[in-house]
C-alpha positions in Angstrom: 22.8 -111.2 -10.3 20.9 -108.8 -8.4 17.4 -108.2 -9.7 14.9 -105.8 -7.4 11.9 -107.3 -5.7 8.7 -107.0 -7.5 6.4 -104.5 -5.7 3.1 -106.3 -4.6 4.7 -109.7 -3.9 1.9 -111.0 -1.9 -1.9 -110.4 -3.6 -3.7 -107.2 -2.1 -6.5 -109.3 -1.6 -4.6 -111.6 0.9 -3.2 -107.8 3.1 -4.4 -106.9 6.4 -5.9 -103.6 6.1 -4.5 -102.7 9.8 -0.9 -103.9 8.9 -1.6 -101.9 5.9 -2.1 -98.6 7.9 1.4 -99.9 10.1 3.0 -99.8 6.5 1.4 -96.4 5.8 2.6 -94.7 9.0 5.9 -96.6 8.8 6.9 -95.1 5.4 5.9 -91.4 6.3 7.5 -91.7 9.6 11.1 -92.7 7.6 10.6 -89.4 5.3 9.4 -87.4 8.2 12.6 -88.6 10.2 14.9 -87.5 7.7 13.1 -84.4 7.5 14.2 -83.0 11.2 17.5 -84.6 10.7 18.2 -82.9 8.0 16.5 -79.7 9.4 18.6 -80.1 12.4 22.0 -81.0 10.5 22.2 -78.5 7.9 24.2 -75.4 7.4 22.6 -73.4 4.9 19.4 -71.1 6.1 17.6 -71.8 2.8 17.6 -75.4 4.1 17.3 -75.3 8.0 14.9 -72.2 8.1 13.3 -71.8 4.4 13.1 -75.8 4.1 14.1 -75.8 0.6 14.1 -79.4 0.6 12.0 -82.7 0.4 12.5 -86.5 0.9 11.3 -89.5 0.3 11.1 -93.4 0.2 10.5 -95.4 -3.2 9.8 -99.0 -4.2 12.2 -100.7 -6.4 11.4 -99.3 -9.4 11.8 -95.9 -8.3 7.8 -95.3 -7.6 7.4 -92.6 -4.5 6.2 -94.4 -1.5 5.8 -91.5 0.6 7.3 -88.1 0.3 8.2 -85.7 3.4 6.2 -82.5 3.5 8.0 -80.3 2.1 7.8 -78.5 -1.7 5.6 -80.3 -4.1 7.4 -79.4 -7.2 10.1 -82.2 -5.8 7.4 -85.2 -5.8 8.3 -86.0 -9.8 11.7 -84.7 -10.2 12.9 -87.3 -7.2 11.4 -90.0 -8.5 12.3 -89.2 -11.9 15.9 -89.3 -10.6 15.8 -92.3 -9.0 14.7 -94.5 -12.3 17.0 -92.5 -14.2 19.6 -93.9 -12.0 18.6 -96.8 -11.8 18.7 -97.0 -14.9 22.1 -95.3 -15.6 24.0 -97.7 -13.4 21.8 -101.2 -13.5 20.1 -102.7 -10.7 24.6 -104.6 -10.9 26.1 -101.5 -10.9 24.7 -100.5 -7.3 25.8 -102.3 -4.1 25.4 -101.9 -0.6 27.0 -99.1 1.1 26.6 -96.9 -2.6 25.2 -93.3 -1.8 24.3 -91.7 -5.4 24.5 -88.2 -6.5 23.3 -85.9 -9.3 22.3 -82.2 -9.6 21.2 -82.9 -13.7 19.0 -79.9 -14.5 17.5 -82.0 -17.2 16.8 -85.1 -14.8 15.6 -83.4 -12.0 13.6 -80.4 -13.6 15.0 -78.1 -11.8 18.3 -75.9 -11.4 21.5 -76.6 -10.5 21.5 -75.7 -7.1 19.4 -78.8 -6.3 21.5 -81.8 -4.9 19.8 -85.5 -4.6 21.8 -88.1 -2.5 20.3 -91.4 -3.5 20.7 -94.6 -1.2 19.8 -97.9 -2.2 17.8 -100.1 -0.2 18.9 -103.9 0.2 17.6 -107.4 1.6 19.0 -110.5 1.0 21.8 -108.9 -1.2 18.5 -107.4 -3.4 17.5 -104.0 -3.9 13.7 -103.8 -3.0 13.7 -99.9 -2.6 15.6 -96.6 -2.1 15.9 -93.5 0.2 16.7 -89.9 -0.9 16.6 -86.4 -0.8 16.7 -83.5 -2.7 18.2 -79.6 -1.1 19.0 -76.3 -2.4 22.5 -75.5 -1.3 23.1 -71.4 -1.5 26.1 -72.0 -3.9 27.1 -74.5 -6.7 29.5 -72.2 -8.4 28.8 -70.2 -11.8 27.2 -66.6 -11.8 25.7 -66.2 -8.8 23.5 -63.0 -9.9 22.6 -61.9 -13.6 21.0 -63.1 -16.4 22.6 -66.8 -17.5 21.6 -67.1 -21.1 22.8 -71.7 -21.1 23.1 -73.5 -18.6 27.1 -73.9 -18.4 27.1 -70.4 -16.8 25.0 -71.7 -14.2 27.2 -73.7 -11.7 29.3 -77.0 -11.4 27.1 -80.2 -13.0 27.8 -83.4 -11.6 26.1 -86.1 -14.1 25.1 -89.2 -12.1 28.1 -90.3 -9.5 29.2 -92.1 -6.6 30.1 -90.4 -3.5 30.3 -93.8 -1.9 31.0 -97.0 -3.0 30.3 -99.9 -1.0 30.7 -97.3 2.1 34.0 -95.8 0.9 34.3 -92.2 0.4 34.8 -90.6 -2.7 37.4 -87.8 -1.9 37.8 -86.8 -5.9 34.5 -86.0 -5.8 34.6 -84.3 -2.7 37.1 -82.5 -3.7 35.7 -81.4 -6.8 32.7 -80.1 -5.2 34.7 -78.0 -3.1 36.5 -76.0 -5.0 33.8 -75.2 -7.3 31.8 -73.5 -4.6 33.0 -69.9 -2.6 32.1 -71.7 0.8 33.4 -75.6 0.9 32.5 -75.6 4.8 28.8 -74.5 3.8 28.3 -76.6 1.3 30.5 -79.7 1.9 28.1 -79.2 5.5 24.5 -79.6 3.6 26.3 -82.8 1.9 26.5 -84.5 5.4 23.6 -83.6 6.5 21.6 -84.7 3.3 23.5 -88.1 3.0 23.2 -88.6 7.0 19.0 -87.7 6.3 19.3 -90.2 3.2 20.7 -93.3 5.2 18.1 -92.9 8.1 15.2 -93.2 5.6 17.3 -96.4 4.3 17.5 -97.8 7.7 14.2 -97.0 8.4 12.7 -98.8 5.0 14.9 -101.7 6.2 14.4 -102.1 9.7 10.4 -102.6 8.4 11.1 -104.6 5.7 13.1 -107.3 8.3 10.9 -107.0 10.8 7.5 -107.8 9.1 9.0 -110.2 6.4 9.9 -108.4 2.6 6.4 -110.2 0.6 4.3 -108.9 3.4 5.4 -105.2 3.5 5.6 -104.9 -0.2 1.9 -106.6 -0.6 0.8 -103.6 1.8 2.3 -101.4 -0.3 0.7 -102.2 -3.2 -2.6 -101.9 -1.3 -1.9 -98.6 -0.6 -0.9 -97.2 -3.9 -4.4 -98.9 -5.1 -6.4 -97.5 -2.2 -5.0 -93.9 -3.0 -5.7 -94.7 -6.8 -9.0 -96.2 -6.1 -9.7 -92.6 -3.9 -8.7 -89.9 -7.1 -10.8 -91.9 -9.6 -14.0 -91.8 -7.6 -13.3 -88.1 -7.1 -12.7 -87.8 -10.6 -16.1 -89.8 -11.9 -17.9 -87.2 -9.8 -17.5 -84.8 -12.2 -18.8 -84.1 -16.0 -17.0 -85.6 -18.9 -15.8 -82.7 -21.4 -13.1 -80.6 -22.5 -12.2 -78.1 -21.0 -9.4 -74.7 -21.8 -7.8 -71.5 -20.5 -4.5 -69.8 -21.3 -2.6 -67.2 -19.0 0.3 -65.4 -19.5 3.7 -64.1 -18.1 5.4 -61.0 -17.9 8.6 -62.2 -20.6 11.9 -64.2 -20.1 13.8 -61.4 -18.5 16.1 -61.0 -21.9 13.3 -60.1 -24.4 11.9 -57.6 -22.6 8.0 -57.3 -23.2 7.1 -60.4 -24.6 4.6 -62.1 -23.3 5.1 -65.7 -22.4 2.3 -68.0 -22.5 0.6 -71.0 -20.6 -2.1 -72.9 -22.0 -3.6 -75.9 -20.5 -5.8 -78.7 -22.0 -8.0 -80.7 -19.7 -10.1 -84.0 -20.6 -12.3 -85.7 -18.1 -13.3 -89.1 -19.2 -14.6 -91.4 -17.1 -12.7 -91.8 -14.5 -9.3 -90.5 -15.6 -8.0 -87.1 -16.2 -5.8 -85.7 -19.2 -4.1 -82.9 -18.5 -1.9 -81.5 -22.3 0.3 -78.9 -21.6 1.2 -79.1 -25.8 0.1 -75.4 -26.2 2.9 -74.3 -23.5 5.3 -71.4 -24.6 8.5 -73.3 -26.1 11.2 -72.9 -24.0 12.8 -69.2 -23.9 16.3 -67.6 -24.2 16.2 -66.1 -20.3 16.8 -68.3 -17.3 13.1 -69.4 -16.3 12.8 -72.8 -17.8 12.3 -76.0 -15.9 12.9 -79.5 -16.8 10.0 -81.8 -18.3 9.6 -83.5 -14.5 8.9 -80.3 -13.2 6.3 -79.7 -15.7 5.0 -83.2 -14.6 5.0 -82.3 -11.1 3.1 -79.2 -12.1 0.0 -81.1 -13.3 0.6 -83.3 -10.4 0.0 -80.5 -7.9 -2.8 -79.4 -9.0 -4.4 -82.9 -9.6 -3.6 -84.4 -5.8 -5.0 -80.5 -4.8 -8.2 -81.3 -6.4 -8.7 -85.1 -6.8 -6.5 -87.1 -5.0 -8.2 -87.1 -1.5 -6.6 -85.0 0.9 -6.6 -88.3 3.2 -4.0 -90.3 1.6 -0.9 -88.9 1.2 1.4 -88.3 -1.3 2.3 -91.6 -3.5 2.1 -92.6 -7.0 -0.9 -94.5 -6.6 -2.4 -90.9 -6.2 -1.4 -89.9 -9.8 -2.7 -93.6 -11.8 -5.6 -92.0 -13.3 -3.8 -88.9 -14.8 -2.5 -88.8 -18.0 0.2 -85.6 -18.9 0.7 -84.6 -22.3 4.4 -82.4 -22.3 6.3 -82.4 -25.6 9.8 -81.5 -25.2 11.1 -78.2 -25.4 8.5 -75.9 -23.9 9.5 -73.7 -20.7 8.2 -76.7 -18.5 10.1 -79.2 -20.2 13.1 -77.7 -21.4 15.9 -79.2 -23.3 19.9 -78.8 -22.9 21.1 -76.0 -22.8 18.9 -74.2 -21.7 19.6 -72.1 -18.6 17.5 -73.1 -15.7 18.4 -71.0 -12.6 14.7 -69.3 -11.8 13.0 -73.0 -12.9 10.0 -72.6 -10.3 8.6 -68.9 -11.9 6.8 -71.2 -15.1 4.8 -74.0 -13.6 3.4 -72.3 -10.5 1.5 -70.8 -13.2 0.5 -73.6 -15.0 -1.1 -75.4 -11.8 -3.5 -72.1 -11.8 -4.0 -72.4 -15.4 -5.8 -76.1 -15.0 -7.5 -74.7 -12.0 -9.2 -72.0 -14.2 -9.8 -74.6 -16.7 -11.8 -76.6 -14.6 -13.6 -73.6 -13.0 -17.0 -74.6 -14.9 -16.2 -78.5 -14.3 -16.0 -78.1 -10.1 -16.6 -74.2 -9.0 -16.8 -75.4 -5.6 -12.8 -77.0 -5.9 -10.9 -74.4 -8.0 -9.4 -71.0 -6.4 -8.8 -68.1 -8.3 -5.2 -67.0 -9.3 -3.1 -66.3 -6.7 0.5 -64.1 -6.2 2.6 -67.4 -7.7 5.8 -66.3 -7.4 8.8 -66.4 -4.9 9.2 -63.1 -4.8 13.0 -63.7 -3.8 16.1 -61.2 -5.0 19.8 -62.5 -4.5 22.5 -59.7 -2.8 26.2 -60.4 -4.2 28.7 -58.1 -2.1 32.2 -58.7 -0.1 30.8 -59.5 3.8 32.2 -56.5 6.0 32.1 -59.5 8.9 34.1 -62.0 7.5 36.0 -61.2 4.4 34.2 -63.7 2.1 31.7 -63.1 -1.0 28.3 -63.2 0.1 25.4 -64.5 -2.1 22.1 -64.0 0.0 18.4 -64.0 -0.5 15.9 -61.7 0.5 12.9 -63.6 1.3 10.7 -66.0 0.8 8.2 -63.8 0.6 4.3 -64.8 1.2 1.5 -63.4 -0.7 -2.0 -63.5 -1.3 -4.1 -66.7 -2.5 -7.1 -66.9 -4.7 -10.4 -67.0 -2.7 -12.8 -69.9 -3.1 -16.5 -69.7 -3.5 -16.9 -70.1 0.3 -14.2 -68.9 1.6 -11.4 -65.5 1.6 -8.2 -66.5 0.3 -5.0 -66.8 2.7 -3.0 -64.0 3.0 0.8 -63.9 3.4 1.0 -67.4 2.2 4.1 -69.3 0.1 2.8 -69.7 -3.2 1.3 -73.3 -3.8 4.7 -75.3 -5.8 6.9 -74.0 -2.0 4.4 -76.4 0.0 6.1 -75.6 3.7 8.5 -73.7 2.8 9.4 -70.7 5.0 10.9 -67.0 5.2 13.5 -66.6 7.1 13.3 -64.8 10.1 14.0 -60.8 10.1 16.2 -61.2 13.0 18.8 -63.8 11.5 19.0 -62.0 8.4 19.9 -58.8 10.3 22.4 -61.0 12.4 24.3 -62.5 9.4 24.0 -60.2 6.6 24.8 -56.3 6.5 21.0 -55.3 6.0 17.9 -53.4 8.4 14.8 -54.6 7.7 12.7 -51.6 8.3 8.9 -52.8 7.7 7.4 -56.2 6.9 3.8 -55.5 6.7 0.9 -56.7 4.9 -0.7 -54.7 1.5 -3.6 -53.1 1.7 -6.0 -53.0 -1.3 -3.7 -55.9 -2.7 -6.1 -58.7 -2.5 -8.7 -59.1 -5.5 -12.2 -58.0 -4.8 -15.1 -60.5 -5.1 -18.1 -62.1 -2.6 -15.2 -63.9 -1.0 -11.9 -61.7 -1.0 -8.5 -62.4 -2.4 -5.3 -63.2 0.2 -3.6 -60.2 0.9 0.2 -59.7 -0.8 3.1 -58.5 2.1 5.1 -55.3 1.8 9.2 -56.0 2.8 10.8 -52.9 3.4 14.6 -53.2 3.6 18.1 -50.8 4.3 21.3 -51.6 2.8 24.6 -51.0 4.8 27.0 -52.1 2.1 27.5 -52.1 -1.8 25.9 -55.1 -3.2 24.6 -56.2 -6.9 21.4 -56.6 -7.1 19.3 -59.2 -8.9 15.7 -60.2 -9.1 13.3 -62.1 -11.1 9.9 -61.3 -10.0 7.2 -62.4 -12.1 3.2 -61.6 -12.3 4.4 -57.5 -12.3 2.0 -56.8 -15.4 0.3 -60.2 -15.8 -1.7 -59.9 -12.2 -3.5 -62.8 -10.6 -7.1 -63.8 -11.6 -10.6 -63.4 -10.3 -13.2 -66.1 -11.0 -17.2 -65.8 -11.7 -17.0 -61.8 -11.8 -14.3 -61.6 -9.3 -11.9 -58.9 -9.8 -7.6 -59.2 -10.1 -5.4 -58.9 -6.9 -2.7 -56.4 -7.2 1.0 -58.0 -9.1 4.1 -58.0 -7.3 6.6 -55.4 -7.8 10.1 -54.1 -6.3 11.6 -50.7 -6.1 14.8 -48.8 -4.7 14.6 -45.4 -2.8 17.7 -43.9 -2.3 18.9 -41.5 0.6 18.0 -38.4 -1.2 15.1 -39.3 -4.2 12.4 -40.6 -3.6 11.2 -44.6 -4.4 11.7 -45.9 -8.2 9.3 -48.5 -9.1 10.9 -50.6 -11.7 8.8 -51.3 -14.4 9.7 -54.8 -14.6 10.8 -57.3 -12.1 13.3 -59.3 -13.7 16.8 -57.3 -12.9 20.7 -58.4 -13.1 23.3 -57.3 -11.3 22.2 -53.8 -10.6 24.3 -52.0 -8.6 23.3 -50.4 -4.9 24.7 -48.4 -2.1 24.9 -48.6 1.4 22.0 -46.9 2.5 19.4 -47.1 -0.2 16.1 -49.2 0.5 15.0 -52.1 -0.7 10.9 -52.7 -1.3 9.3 -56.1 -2.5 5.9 -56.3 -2.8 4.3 -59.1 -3.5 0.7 -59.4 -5.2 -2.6 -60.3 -4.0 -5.2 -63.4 -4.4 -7.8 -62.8 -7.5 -11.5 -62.8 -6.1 -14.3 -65.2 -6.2 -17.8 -63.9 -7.5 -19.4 -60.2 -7.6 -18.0 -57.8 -5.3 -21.2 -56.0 -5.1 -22.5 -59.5 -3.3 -19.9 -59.5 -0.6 -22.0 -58.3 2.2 -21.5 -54.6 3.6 -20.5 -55.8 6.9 -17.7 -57.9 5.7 -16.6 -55.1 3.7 -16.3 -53.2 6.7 -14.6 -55.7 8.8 -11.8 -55.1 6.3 -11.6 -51.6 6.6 -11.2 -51.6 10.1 -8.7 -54.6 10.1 -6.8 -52.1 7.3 -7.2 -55.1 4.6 -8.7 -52.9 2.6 -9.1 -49.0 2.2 -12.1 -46.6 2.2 -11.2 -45.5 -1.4 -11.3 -49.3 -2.7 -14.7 -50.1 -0.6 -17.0 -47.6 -2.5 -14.9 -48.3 -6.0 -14.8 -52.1 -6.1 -17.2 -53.3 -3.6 -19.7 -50.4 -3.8 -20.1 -49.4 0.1 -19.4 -45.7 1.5 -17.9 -46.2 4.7 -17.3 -43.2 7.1 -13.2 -42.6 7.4 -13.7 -41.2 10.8 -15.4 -43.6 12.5 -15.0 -46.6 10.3 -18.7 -47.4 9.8 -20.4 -48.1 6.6 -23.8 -45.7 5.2 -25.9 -49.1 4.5 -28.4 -46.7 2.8 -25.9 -45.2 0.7 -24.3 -48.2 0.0 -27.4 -50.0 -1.1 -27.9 -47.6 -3.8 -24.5 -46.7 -4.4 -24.0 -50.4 -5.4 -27.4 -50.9 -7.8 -25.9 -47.6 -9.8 -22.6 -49.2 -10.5 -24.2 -52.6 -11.5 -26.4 -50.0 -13.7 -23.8 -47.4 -14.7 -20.6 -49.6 -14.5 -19.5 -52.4 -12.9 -15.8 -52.0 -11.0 -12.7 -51.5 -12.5 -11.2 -54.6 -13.8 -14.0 -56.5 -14.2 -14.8 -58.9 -17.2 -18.0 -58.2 -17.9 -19.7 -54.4 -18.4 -23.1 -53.2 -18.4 -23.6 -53.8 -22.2 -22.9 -57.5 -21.7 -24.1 -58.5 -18.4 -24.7 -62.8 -18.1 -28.0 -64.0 -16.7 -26.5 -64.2 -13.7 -25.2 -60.6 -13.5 -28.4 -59.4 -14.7 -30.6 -60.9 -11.6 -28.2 -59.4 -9.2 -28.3 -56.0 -10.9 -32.4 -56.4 -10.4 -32.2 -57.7 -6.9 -30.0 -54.5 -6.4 -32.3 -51.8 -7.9 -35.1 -53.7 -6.1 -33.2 -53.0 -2.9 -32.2 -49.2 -4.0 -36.0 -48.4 -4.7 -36.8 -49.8 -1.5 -34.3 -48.2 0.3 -36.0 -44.8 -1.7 -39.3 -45.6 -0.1 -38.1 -46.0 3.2 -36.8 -42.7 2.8 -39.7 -40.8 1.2 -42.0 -42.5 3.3 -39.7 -40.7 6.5 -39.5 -37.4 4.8 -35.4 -37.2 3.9 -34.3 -35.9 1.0 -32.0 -38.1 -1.4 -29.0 -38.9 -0.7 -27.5 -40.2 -3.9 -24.9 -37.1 -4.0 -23.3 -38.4 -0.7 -21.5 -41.2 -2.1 -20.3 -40.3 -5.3 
């Protein structure tokens, strides 16, 4: 009977710390291997260009080892899949030469365009690990655009299955597959290419484990799960024990239209362990935005190895020992059959900004303000003019703008933080395989949120049709913008609109569409929000404020409303007089639009920087009585 190896077979104690590192690199090596074979094998450009994929080596029990770089939001729902299968078919029901499969929505968290090839990992006819990785293939049948209200609409589902068995093909299955998807040659190509990725990381895993004897390697292993454990719970004991809350919300579910949907997280710090209770979270909604309960796993994940976990170790479950995760079932992060799943990621890139607000007070100098957190992706469905087939094709990624930090801008133009490495495809290979111009790919001014340290800036896509298409998208954070933090101001949301040949641009009011019908010729415009601020505007200094202006991240108008400086539009130079006193008025009169606090309720903290700031603006009046020129107030308003 085969039984897998016990992780940790020889005592930490008794490991090398050197052969640990060998282990270390070993195992990241293997993932990062399959990585750029699978880059290099695929056929899909959501795989080979946006690297819409991760992998990954495991122990025996299905604990991550190491994970590729790649999107975070695939850390849990791999490992998830790989005890669920082991569990499924028995550690007697696998043999050498299997190569499992399973797109479960429910298993995986995600949607059904997510493929994981499993491979089993064997010594001494025992399984002492696994190999595997997870892609988005462009098509899996169903309704490629349009609202999908279960998830039966959605695409083929393939439960857990061989494709080989004992290295035999599984043609049926193969088969299968093929018909169920517009291009076989596309997506029977990803297959290959993830299974050939899979078995690399398998023969990698292998080749380590025979070389440096099983008890050894696994004994490292161990060590290095409880170094990277050892690492998040002193970060954690750093901080103050409490409680701590916040809520944010999201545009609706794309079917009932205005209703808010929303996220609230519940953080404990005790000790040296960290509770993060999602129980609050919006149950799961009629439209297709919900995720499965790994995904809201991985969500809490994210944001705990982004603030705790020590940026030195990489990715492993030791990292994640001292968190706890409270996630009922049925909630839009955890959702339950049947419901639909196609736009999964929308939901819990919000929820890892939701603990990061929550712990705002705990560790200011950690946390970032809300950023754009969408994809910011629309789907095209129209008969290719080049060769004859049905075309499903995405506009994007597009970047946007991160939260700043209290020392730092935030990025601008940036994937939003659960799409890791993930990448926008080049302008020129869209033009080359799809009937579209892009026109304009640009950054947005004004988009970022103002604060002492600025948000990211959003980007601005500009695109001509030159055939029919339907038209779907399911942008999010249109109404419900991005955050500042400590008096920092929102970023701009994302939005999308159509110009046609003869009207001018429609803004859509909302950015959840379905199948809407356009012409050859009309435009195409995604714009994507904006990072929210960190601190007072009125503290950013005037130079840095006019930096931006002249870089055209921000405009003249925005300066003198949100950061209080007058800048000249002619020569691009700020009035540091003007702006001086313009800025001790608006702390006085009325602080800028969009922020959380006014003058009738003004924190301890906000009322020292509105008297450092008349103590500058009467000084400033001195300076200028004192030379004999008149006042100037009237300049700047």
């Amino acid at each position: 009977m085969k039984l897998p190896i016990r992780t940790g077979a020889q005592r930490t104690s008794e490991v090398d710390p050197i052969f640990a590192e060998i282990v270390r690199n070993g195992l990241m090596a293997a993932t990062e291997e399959m990585k750029t074979i699978l880059t290099r094998t695929a056929y899909n450009t959501i795989i080979y260009e946006a690297l819409d994929f991760t992998t990954g080596v495991f122990d025996a029990s299905g604990n991550t080892l190491s994970i590729g770089l790649g999107l975070p939001m695939f850390m849990r729902g791999m490992s998830v899949t790989v005890k669920a299968m082991l569990e499924h078919f028995g550690t007697e029901g696998i043999d050498p030469g299997d190569v499992l499969l399973t797109n479960d929505a429910y298993v995986t968290g995600s949607h059904l365009n997510h493929i994981t090839i499993v491979v089993p990992v064997f010594h001494d006819e025992t399984i002492v690990g696994f190999s595997a990785c997870m892609a988005h293939w462009q098509d899996i049948g169903g309704t490629p655009t349009g609202i999908s209200l279960d998830i039966y609409s959605e695409g083929l589902q393939l439960p857990f299955l061989k494709l080989y068995r004992r290295g035999e093909r599984n043609q049926e299955l193969i088969d299968i597959i093929a018909i169920n998807v517009r291009n076989p040659e596309l997506a029977l190509g990803d297959l290959r290419a993830q299974v050939g990725a899979a078995m690399a990381g398998e023969k990698r895993f292998r080749e380590m484990i025979e070389k440096y004897d099983c008890e050894r390697v696994l004994g490292a292993i161990s060590l290095i799960l409880d170094q990277s454990d050892a690492a998040a719970r002193a970060e954690i004991s750093s901080l103050p024990d409490g409680t701590y809350e916040a809520e944010s919300w999201l545009d609706d579910d794309g079917v009932t239209r205005g209703e808010r949907i929303r996220i609230k997280v519940r953080v404990v710090i005790s000790g040296d362990s960290m509770t993060v209770d999602m129980s609050d979270v919006s149950p799961q909604v009629k439209g297709y935005f919900n995720s499965g309960p790994s995904t809201g796993l991985a969500a809490a994940q994210v944001a705990f190895k982004c603030l705790f976990a020590g940026t030195e170790y990489p990715i492993n479950d030791g990292c994640f020992r001292a968190l706890n995760v409270v996630l009922p079932h049925g909630t839009v992060v955890s959702a339950t059959k049947p419901a639909p799943m196609k736009w999964w990621m929308t939901y819990p890139m919000t929820v890892v900004d939701t603990v990061f607000k929550a712990l705002a007070p705990a560790c200011p100098q950690r946390v970032i303000a809300g950023h754009h957190a969408d994809l910011a992706m629309t789907y095209l469905y129209g008969m290719n003019p080049r060769t004859g087939v049905r075309d499903v094709f995405w506009i994007g990624l597009h970047g946007g703008g991160w939260g700043a930090k209290h020392d730092e801008d935030g990025m601008s133009a940036t994937v939003a933080i659960n799409d890791g490495d993930t990448h926008n495809g080049p302008v020129e290979q869209l033009e080359a395989k799809h009937s579209i111009l892009v026109e304009s790919y640009s950054l947005r001014p004004d988009s970022g949120g103002a604060g002492r340290q600025r948000g990211g800036l959003g980007t601005e896509f500009r695109a001509r049709l030159k055939q029919d298409v339907l038209f779907t998208t399911a942008i999010e954070r249109v109404d419900c913008r991005p955050w500042g933090l400590f008096d920092g101001l929102s970023a701009l949301g994302n939005e999308v609109s159509v110009a046609r040949t003869d009207v001018p641009e429609v803004r859509y009011p909302t950015g959840k569409l379905s199948t809407q019908p356009l012409s050859s010729g009309e435009l195409i415009c995604v714009r994507t929000g904006g990072g929210g601020g960190y601190g007072s505007p009125l503290e950013r200094p005037i130079e840095a404020v006019e930096k931006d202006v002249r870089e055209g991240y921000v405009t003249v108008r925005a300066a003198r409303d949100k950061y209080g400086v007058v800048i000249d539009p002619l020569t691009g130079n700020a009035d540091r007089v003007v702006s001086s006193t313009h800025r001790a008025h608006m702390v006085n009169d009325g602080l800028p639009k969009d922020s959380p606090f006014s003058a009738d309720d003004l924190s301890d903290g906000q009322r020292l920087l509105q008297k450092r700031l008349l103590d500058e603006a009467v000084e400033v009046e001195r300076s200028l009585q004192s030379a004999g020129v008149p006042w100037v107030w009237d300049r700047c308003c």
